[in-house]
N, C-alpha and C positions, 0 to 999 in steps of 0.2 A: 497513544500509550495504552498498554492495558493492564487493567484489574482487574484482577479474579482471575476468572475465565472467556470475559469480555475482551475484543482486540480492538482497541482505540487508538487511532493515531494522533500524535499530539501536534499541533498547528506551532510554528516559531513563532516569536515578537508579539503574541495577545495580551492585551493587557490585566487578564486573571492571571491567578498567583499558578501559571503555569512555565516553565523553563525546559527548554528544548533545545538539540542541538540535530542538524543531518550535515549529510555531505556526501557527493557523486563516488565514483570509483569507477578503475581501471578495468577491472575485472570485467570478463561477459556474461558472467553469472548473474552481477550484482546489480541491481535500480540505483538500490538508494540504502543509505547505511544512517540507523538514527539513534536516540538514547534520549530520553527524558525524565523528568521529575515534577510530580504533581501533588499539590495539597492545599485543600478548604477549598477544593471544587463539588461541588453537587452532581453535576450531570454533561458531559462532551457528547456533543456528535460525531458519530463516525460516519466520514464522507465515504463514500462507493471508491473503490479501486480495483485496476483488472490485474493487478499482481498478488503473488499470495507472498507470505510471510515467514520466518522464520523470530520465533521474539521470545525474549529473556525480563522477566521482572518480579523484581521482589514484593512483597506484599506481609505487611507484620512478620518481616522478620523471616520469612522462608521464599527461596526461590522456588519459581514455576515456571517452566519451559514448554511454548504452545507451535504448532504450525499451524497458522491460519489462512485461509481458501481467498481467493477473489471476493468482493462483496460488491452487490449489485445493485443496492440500495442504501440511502443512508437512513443510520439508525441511532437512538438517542441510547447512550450507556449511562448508568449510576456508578457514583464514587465515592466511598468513602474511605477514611484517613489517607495514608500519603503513600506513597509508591513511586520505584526508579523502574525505569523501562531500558530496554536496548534492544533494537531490531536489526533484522539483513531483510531487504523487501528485494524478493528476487526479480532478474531480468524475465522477460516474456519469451518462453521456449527453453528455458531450464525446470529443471523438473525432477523429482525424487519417486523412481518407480513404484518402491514400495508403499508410495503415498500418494495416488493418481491424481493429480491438482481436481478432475472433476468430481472427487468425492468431497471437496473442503470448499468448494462453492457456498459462499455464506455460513458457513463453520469453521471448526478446526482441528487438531487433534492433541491433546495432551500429555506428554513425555510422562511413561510411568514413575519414575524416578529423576529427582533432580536435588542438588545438596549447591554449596558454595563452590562446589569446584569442578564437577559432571555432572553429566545428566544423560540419558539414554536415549538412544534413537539406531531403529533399526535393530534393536537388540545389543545397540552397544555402549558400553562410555563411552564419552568424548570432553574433552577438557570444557568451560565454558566459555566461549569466547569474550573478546571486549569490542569497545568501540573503534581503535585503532589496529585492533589484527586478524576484521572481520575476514577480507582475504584471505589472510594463510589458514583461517578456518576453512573456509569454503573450500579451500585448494585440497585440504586434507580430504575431505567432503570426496572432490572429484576424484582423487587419486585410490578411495575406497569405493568407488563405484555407487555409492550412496545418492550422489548428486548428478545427472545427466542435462545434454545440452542439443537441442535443435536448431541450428543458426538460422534455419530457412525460417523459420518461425517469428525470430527477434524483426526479420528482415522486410518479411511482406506487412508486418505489420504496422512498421515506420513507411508503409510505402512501395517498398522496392518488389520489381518483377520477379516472382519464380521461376525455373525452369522446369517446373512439374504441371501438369492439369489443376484446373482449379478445386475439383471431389480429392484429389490428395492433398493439396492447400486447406482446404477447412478440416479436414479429418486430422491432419496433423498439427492445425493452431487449438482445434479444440482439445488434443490427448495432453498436448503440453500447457496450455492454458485452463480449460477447464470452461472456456468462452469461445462464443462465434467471434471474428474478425468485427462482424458490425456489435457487437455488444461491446468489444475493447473500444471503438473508436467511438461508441457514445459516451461511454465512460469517460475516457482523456478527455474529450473535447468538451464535457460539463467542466471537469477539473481547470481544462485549460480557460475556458471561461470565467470561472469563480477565483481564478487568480487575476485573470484583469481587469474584474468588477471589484476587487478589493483594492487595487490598483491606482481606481478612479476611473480608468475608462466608459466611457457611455455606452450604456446598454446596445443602444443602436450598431454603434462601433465595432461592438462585442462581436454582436448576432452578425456582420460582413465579416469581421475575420478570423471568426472561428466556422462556419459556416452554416449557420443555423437558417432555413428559410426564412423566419420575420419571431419579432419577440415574442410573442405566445408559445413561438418552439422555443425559445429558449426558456422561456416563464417555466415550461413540464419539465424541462431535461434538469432546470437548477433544483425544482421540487423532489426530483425522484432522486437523483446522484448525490447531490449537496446538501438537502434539507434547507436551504434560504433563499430569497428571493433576493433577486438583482438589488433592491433596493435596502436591505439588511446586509449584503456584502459591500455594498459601498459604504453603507456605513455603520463603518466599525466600532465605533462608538457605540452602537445601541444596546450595550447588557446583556447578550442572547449567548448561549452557552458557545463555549470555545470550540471550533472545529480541530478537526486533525488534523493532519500533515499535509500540507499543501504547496506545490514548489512550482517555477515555471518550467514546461517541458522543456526549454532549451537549456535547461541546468543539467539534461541528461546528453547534451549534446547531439541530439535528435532531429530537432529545427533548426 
């Protein structure tokens, strides 16, 4: 979720007074589509992610519209009073020229203007979108040139072979992404991890099937991406401030 100027993403089903909703999508553009609402929290962590953002939320009473960069570390946000959020977390290898994903690398950029109904980007209105027609935004998006798309990009990065040299494969995940290949796959792979130590799964478990050498590597990757350790994501119960948005990769239809 975010406040202020801060991009926080909000975690489903914790048991602080926080209420979140996501959901996949068709689109090639799009990761993950979310919206939430928060209040009488103190401080969320935002876990690392190798997508950047596109996010709508209000905040006493005025809308603020943010693009925010990949984040390569997790970081602790402060919060005060309440606030609704609604994000489009783009896919890997879409990308908005005018806003080179490597400049918003743990930043973001803030729409000069934004009211209850537009808001500026590129130098233009554009209606505000909502939770269910993030789509035919983004569509709008691509059909004005605004939004662009590297398929070769989305593709080696789930895995699959190029048919270019590997110096044009990193140059072009990095122009679209703003990340190396191996920085995105440390990323997912803490994520994918700290979703099945909340799970219950055993550490041990974890560390064979996500492919960590032995748990001390996983011990650093959960410190640096997630801020908790194996033993504070299993359990959930322990009071410790509410993570962001966390979902299994195969929700993206990936795995």
């Amino acid at each position: 979720m975010v406040l202020g100027s801060i991009g926080i993403r909000i975690r489903e089903g914790h048991r602080m007074p926080i209420e979140a909703d996501h959901r996949g999508s068709d689109s090639p553009y799009i990761a993950r589509v979310w919206r939430g609402r928060a209040s009488g929290v103190e401080s969320l962590t935002s876990v690392a992610t190798s997508n950047w953002e596109l996010v709508f939320w209000e905040f006493e009473g005025t809308l603020r519209v943010s693009v925010r960069g990949p984040e390569t570390f997790a970081s602790t946000a402060e919060v005060t009073g309440e606030s609704e959020s609604f994000g489009i977390t783009f896919a890997h290898g879409a990308s908005m020229p005018h806003l080179p994903v490597a400049r918003l690398v743990d930043t973001g950029v803030e729409s000069p203007h934004a009211d209850g109904r537009v808001f500026v980007l590129r130098g233009e209105e554009w209606a505000v979108p909502g939770f269910d027609d993030a789509e035919d935004f983004v569509d709008r998006l691509v059909r004005a040139g605004v939004l662009t798309r590297d398929p070769l990009v989305d593709e080696v990065v789930w895995g699959g072979i190029a048919k270019v040299g590997g110096r044009s494969v990193q140059r072009r995940v990095s122009a679209a992404t703003g990340l190396t290949q191996g920085a995105i796959r440390q990323i997912d792979r803490a994520r994918h991890a700290a979703v099945l130590l909340g799970e219950g799964v055993p550490p041990l478990e974890v560390v064979h099937r996500v492919g960590y050498y032995d748990q001390p590597h996983l011990a650093r990757s959960l410190q640096r991406f997630i801020g908790r350790t194996a033993t504070q994501l299993r359990r959930r119960e322990d009071g410790g401030e509410p993570l962001s948005l966390l979902y299994k990769p195969e929700d993206d239809g990936r795995f």
